[in-house]
C-alpha positions in Angstrom: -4.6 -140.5 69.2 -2.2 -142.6 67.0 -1.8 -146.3 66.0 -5.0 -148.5 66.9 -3.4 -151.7 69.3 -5.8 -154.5 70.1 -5.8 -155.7 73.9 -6.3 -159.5 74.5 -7.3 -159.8 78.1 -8.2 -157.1 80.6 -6.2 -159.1 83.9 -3.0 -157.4 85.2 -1.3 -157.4 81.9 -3.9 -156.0 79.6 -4.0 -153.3 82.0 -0.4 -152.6 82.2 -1.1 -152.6 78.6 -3.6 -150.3 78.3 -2.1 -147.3 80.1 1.2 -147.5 78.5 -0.5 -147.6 75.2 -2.2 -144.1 76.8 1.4 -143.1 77.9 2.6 -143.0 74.4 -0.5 -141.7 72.8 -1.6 -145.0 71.1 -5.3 -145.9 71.0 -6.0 -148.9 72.6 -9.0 -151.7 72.5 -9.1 -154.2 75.0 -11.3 -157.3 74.4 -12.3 -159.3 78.0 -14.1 -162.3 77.2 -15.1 -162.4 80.8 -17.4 -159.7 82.6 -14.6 -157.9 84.8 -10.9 -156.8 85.1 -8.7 -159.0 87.1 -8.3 -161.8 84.9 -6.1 -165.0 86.9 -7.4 -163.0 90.4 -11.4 -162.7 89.6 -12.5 -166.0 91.1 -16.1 -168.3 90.1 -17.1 -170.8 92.2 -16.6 -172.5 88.7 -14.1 -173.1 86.1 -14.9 -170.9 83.1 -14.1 -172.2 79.4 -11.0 -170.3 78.2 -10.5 -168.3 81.4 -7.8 -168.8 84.3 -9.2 -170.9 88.0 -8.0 -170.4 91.4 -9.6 -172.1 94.3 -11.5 -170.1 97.3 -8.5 -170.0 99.4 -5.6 -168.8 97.1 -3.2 -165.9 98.8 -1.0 -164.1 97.2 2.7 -165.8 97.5 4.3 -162.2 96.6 4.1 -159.7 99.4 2.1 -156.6 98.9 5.1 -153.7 98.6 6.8 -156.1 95.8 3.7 -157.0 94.1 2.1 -153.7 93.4 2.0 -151.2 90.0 5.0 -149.1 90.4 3.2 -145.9 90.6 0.3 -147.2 92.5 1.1 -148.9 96.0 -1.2 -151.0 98.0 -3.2 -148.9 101.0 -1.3 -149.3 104.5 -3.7 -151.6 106.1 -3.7 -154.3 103.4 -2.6 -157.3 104.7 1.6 -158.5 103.3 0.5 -161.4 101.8 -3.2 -160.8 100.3 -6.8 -162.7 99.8 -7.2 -163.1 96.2 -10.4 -160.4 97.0 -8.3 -158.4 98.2 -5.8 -158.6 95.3 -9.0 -158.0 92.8 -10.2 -155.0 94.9 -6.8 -153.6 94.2 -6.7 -154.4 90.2 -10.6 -152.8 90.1 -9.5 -149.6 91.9 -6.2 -149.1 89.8 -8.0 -148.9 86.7 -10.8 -146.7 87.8 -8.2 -144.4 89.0 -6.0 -144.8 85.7 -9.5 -144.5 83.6 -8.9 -147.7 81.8 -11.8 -149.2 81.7 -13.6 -147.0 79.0 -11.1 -148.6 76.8 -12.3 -152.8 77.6 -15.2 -154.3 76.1 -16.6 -156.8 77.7 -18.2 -160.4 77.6 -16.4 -159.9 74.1 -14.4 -163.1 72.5 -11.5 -162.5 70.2 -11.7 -165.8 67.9 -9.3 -165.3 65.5 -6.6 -162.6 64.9 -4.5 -162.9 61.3 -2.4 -160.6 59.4 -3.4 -158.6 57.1 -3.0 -158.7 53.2 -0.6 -155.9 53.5 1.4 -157.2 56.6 4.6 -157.0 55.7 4.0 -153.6 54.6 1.8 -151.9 57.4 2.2 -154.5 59.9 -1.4 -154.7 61.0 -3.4 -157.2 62.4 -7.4 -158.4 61.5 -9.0 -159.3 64.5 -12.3 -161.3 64.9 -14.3 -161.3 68.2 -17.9 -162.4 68.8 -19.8 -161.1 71.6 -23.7 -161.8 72.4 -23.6 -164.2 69.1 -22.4 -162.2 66.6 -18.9 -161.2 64.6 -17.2 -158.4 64.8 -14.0 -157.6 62.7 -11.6 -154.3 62.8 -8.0 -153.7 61.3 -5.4 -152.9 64.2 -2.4 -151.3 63.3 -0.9 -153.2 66.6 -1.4 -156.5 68.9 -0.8 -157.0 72.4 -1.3 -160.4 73.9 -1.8 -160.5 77.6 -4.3 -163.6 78.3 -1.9 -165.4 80.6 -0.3 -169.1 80.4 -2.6 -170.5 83.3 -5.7 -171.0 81.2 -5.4 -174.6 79.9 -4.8 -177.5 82.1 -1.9 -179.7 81.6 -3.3 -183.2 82.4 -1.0 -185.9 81.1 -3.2 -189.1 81.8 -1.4 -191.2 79.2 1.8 -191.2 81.6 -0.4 -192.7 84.4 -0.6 -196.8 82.8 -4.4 -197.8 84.3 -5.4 -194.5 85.2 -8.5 -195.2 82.6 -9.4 -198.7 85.2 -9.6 -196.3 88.6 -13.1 -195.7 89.4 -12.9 -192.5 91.5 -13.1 -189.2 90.8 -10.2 -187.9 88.9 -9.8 -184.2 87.9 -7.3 -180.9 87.6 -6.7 -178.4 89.9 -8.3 -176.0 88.0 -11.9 -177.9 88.9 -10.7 -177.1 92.5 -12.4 -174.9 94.6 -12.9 -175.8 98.2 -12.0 -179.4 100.4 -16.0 -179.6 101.6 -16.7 -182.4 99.1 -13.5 -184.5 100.2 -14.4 -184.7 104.3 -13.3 -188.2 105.0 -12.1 -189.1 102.0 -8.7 -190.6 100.4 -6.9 -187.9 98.3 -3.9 -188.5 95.6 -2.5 -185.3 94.7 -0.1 -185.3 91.7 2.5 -182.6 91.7 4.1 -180.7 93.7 3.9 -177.1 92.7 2.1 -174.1 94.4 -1.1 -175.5 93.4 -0.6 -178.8 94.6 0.9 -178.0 98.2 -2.1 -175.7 98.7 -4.4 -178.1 98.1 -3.0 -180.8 99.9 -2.3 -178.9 103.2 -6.4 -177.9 103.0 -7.3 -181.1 102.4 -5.4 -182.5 105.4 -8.0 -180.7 107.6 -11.0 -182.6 106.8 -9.8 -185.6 104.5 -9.1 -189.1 106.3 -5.6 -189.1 104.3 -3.9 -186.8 101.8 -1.0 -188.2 100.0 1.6 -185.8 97.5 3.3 -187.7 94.6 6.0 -186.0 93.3 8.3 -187.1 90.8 11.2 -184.7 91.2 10.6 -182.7 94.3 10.8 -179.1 95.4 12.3 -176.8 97.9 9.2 -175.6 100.0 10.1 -171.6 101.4 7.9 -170.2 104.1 6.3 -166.6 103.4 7.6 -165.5 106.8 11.4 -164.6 106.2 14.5 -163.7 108.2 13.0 -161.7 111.6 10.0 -162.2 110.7 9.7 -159.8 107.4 8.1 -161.0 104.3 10.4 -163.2 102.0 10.6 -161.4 98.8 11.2 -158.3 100.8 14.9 -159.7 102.1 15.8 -161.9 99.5 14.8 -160.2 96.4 17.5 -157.6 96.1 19.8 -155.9 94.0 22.9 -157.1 96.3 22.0 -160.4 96.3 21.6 -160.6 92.5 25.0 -159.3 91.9 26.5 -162.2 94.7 24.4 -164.8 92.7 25.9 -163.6 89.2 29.4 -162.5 90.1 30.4 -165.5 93.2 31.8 -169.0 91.6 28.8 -171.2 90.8 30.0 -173.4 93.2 29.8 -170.9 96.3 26.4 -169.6 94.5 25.0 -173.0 94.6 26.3 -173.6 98.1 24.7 -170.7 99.3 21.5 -171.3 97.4 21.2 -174.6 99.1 22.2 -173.1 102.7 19.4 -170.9 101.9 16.6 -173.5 100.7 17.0 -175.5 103.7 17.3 -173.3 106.4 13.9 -173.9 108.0 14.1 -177.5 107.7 16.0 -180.3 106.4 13.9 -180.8 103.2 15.1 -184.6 103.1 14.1 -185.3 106.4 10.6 -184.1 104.3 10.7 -186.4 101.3 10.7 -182.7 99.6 14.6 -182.6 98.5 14.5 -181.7 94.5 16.8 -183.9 92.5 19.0 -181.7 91.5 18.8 -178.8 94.2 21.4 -176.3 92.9 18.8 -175.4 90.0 16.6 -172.1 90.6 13.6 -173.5 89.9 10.3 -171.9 90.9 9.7 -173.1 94.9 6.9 -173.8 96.5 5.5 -171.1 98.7 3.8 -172.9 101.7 3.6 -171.9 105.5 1.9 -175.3 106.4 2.8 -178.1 104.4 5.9 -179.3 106.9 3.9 -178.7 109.9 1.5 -181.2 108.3 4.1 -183.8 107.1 5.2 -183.3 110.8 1.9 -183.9 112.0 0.9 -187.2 109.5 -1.8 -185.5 108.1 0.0 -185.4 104.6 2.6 -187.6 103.2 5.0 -187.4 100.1 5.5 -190.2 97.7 7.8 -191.1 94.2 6.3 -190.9 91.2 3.1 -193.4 90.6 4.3 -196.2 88.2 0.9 -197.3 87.8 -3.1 -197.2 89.2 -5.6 -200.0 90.0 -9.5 -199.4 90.3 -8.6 -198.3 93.4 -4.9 -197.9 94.2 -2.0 -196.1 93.4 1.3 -198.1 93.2 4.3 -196.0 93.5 7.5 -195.9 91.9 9.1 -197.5 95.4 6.7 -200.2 95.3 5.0 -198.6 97.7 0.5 -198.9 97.4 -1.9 -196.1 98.5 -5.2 -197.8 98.7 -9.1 -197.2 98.8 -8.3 -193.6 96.7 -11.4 -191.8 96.8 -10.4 -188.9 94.6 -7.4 -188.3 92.1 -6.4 -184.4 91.7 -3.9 -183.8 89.0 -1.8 -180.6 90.3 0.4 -180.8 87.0 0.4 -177.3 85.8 -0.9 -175.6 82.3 0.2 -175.5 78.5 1.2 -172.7 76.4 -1.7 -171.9 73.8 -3.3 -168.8 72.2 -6.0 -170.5 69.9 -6.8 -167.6 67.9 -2.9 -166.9 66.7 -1.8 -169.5 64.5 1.0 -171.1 66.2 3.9 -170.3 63.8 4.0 -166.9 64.8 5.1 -167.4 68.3 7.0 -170.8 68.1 8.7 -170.0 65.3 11.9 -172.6 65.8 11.3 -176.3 66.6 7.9 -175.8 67.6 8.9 -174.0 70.8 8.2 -170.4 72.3 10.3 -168.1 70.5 10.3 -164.2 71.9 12.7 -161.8 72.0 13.2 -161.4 75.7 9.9 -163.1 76.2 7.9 -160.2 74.5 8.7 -160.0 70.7 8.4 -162.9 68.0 11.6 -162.0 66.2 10.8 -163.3 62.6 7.8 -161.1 62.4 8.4 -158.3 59.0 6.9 -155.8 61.6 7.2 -155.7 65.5 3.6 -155.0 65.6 3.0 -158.4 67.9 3.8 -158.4 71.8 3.2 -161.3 74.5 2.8 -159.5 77.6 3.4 -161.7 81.0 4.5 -164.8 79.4 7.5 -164.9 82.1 7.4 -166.4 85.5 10.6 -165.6 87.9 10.3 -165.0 92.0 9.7 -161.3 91.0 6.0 -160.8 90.8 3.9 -160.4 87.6 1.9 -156.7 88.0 5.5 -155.2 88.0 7.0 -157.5 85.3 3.8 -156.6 83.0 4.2 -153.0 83.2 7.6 -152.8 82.5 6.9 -155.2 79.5 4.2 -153.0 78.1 6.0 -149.8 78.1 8.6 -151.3 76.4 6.0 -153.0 74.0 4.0 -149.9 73.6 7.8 -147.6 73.0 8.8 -150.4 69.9 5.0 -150.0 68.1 5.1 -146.2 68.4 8.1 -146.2 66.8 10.3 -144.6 69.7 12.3 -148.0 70.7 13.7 -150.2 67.8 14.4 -153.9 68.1 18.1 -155.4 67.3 18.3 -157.5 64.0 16.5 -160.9 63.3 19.8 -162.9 63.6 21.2 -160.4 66.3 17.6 -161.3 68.4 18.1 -165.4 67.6 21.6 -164.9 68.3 20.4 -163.7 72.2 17.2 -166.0 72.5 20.4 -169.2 72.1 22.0 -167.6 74.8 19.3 -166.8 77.1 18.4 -170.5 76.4 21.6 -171.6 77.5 21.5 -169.9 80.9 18.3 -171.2 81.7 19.5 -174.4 81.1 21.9 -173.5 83.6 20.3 -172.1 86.0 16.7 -174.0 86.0 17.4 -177.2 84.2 15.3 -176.7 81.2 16.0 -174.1 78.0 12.3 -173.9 77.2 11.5 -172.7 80.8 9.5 -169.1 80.8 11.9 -168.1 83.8 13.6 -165.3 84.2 16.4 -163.9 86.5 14.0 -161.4 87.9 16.4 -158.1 88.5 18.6 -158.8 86.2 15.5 -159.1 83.3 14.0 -155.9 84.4 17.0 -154.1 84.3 17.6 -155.0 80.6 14.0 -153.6 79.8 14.5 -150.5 81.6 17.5 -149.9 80.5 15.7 -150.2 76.4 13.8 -147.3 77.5 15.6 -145.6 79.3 14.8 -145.9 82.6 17.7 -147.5 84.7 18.7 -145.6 87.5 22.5 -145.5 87.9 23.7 -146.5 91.2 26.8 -144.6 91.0 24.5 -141.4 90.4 22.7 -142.1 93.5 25.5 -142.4 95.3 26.8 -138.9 94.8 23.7 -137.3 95.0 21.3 -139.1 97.4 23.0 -141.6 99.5 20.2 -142.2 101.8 18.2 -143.5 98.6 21.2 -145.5 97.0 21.8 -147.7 99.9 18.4 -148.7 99.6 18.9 -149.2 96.2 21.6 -151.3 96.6 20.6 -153.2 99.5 17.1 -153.0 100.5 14.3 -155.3 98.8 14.1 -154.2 95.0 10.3 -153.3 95.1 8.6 -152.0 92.1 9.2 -148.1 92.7 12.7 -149.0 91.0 11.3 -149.1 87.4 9.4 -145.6 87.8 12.3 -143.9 89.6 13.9 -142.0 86.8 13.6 -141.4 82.6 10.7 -141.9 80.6 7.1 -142.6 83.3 9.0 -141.3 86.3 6.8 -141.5 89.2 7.3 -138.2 91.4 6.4 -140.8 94.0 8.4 -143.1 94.1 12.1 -142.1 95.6 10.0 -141.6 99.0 7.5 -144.9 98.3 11.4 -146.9 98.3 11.8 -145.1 101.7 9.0 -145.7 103.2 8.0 -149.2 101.9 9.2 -150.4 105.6 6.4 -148.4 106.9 3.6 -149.9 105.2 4.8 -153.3 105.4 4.8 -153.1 109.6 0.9 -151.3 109.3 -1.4 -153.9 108.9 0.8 -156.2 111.8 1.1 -153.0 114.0 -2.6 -154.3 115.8 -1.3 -154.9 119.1 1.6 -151.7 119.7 4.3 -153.5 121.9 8.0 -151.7 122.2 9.6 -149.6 119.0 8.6 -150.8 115.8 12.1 -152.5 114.1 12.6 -152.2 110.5 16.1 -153.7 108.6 17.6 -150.8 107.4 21.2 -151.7 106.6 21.3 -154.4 109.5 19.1 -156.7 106.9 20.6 -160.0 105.2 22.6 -158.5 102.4 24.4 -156.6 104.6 24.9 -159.3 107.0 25.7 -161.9 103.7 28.5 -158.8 102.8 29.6 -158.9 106.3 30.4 -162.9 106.2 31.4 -163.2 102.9 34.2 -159.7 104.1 35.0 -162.5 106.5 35.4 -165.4 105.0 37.8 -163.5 102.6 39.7 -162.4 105.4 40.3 -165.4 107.1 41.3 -167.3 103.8 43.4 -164.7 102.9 45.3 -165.2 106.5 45.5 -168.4 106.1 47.1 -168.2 102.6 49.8 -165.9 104.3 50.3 -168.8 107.2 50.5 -171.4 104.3 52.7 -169.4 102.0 54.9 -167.0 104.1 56.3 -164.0 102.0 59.7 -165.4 100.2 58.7 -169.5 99.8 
């Protein structure tokens, strides 16, 4: 084996992490605090100090042939969208069948991880962990973080003037685990994100009144997509990237909007964001208009202020007799055994080198693995991360120059300012950030390639959803699987629905939405450039 790399958290990411450390003969040690894999996806019926909470009911807002570990697809009669049980049954059975979990210790904390004397010489790492009440310390010649970013609550009560007079309950949603305590009650939820929405739309089944407060709103997309096919699976693509990047930002945003709102009219809703041209993260919810339409749940402005037992809006409006307040207003960034200089290095923000590497360090010997969010999901995003992580420690993969790495962490800052409103935003342009790690290690398929040599598989390429088999289709951890896993992904997403056999099974082929956005936008060019010619005959 070769250099020793510590493991911070055995969820998705430490996983990922683990087998690309075995990949490229490193020795890894992963340290779970908790007593199983899964991390975010294991669920308690309780909130756990230090460790990620979902609620009871939490399904999975990425579809299952998008979602998966690129060598390692989800069995054919797993639902698209996926139970969070179903989701850990999945993480459990991928590391058995990678062996990874000889390489975890559990029910073991890592308190404290600094460098070592001789850092800037052997870049390694001290790590402290206790476990059954005592201390345990090893020198690692490599780090890999991969505890997540939706461990501590964000719950910014000093914004709320009175919130200390109201005398109901008043909580996060990570203390959220099932609407039986709220039948007949009076809920406030505050934010609406994924979290928020969820709750909301459960509560509005057995609570007397649910109200949303949202202080700059959110486009709200439907799992179910264009014929009925999961959304990621015709929207994420590599066509549609290249429109989105390449198209005037005007026509992009124009589109983008088109897009948001075409299952409803999100100001009809109360739902429109204030600036909707921005990419931000949407809300994945199947329910939430049917249950605006249906008065069970309402939307409101910000709340300017709270009584003992109100809630006075923004509009001036008053939601009275509040039984219960639930603060859906997302997590902060911490990792309380790193001391916070290493990873926000600048201004006291995040600073990583393509959301992996701190770029000041004397030694790359530190990695953040899944600190990224984009509409891409995380398992796929993770492993691609960690090989890369695991190629730069091994020695195989080298990392630009300090001012070189600054140089593109101000420009990737700019873009997101662009493009989501907010430079310090952990969003990504999904596609287009996995193709700049596979293309560090060599793993970027060229298009052109597959066009001469395997047409069949280049069209899907191009235009079919871009699923995780991508990343493992050629260079270093091909997957011998994966060129027929792209072909048949259509297969095993119509499996689990295929109950009830009725008529020919349809799939979208090359009749799917990029080809039918190509076809209007072939159009649209057309027709302008005819009328040009009507406008401007040859010779005026």
């Amino acid at each position: 084996m070769g250099k020793r790399v510590a493991i911070v958290g055995a969820g998705v990411s430490g996983l990922a992490a683990i087998r690309s450390c075995l990949e490229e003969g490193l020795e890894p040690t992963c340290f779970e605090r908790g007593e199983d894999v899964g991390g975010l996806w294991r669920f308690s019926d309780h909130a756990e100090e230090g460790r990620a909470s979902i609620y009871r009911s939490v399904f999975t807002n990425s579809s299952k042939e998008m979602m998966c570990f690129p060598d390692f697809p989800f069995p054919d009669h797993f639902p698209n969208f996926m139970h969070h049980s179903q989701l850990q049954e999945y993480i459990t059975a991928f590391a058995k069948e990678k062996n990874l979990l000889k390489y975890i210790q559990f029910k073991t904390l890592v308190s404290s991880v600094t460098k070592c004397h001789d850092f800037s010489v052997t870049g390694r790492w001290d790590v402290t962990t206790q476990k059954d009440g005592k201390k345990g310390s090893a020198v690692f010649d490599a780090l890999m973080v991969c505890s997540g970013h939706h461990v501590y609550p964000s719950l910014p009560k000093e914004s709320f003037p009175g919130i200390k007079l109201f005398k109901g309950s008043c909580f996060h949603s990570r203390d959220y685990k099932g609407p039986g305590a709220f039948a007949g009650k009076r809920v406030l939820v505050i934010g609406l994100g994924n979290s928020g929405c969820d709750i909301a739309t459960e509560l509005s089944h057995t609570a007397e009144q649910v109200i949303i407060s949202s202080r700059s709103g959110s486009w709200v997309m439907s799992r179910v997509w264009d014929d009925g096919y999961p959304w990621d699976m015709m929207s994420i693509t590599r066509f549609e990237t290249f429109l989105k990047n390449t198209l005037p930002t005007a026509i992009s945003n124009w589109l983008y909007v088109k897009q948001m709102n075409a299952r409803f009219k999100h100001e009809n809703y109360g739902l429109m964001p204030l600036n909707g041209a921005l990419r931000k993260e949407p809300v994945f919810n199947d329910e939430l208009p049917s249950r605006i339409l249906c008065g069970a749940v309402s939307v409101r402005p910000n709340v300017r202020e709270f009584t003992e037992t109100a809630a006075v809006f923004e509009d001036g409006t008053v939601f009275e007799g509040i039984d219960a307040v639930i603060f859906a207003t997302g997590y902060n960034f911490a990792y309380p055994f790193l001391d916070d200089s290493i990873i926000k290095s600048r201004n006291n923000e995040v600073t990583l080198f393509k959301g992996v590497f701190p770029p000041h360090m004397e030694k790359p010997t530190l990695a953040v693995i899944g600190f990224v969010q984009s509409l891409g999901a995380a398992i796929p995003t993770a492993d691609l991360q960690a090989r890369w992580a695991a190629k730069v420690i091994k020695g195989t993969c080298t990392l630009p120059s300090v001012k070189d790495m600054m140089a593109n962490i101000d420009k990737t800052m700019e873009k997101k300012f662009k493009w989501f409103g907010s430079s310090e935003t952990i969003q990504m342009d999904y596609i287009s950030y996995m193709d700049e790690l596979t293309s560090f290690i060599g793993a970027k398929p060229s298009l052109p390639w597959l066009l001469l040599t395997d047409p069949r598989l280049a069209l899907q390429f191009l235009f079919g959803p871009c699923s995780p088999y991508h990343f493992r289709l050629v260079g270093p951890g091909k997957w011998p699987g994966a060129r027929n896993a792209i072909l048949s992904q259509w297969d095993r997403t119509l499996a689990p629905m295929r109950t009830r056999a009725v008529g020919t099974p349809w799939t979208p082929g090359l009749h799917g939405r990029s080809t039918r956005l190509l076809a209007a936008l072939l159009l649209a060019g057309a027709a302008l450039l005819v009328l040009t010619t009507l406008a401007f005959p040859a010779g005026f």
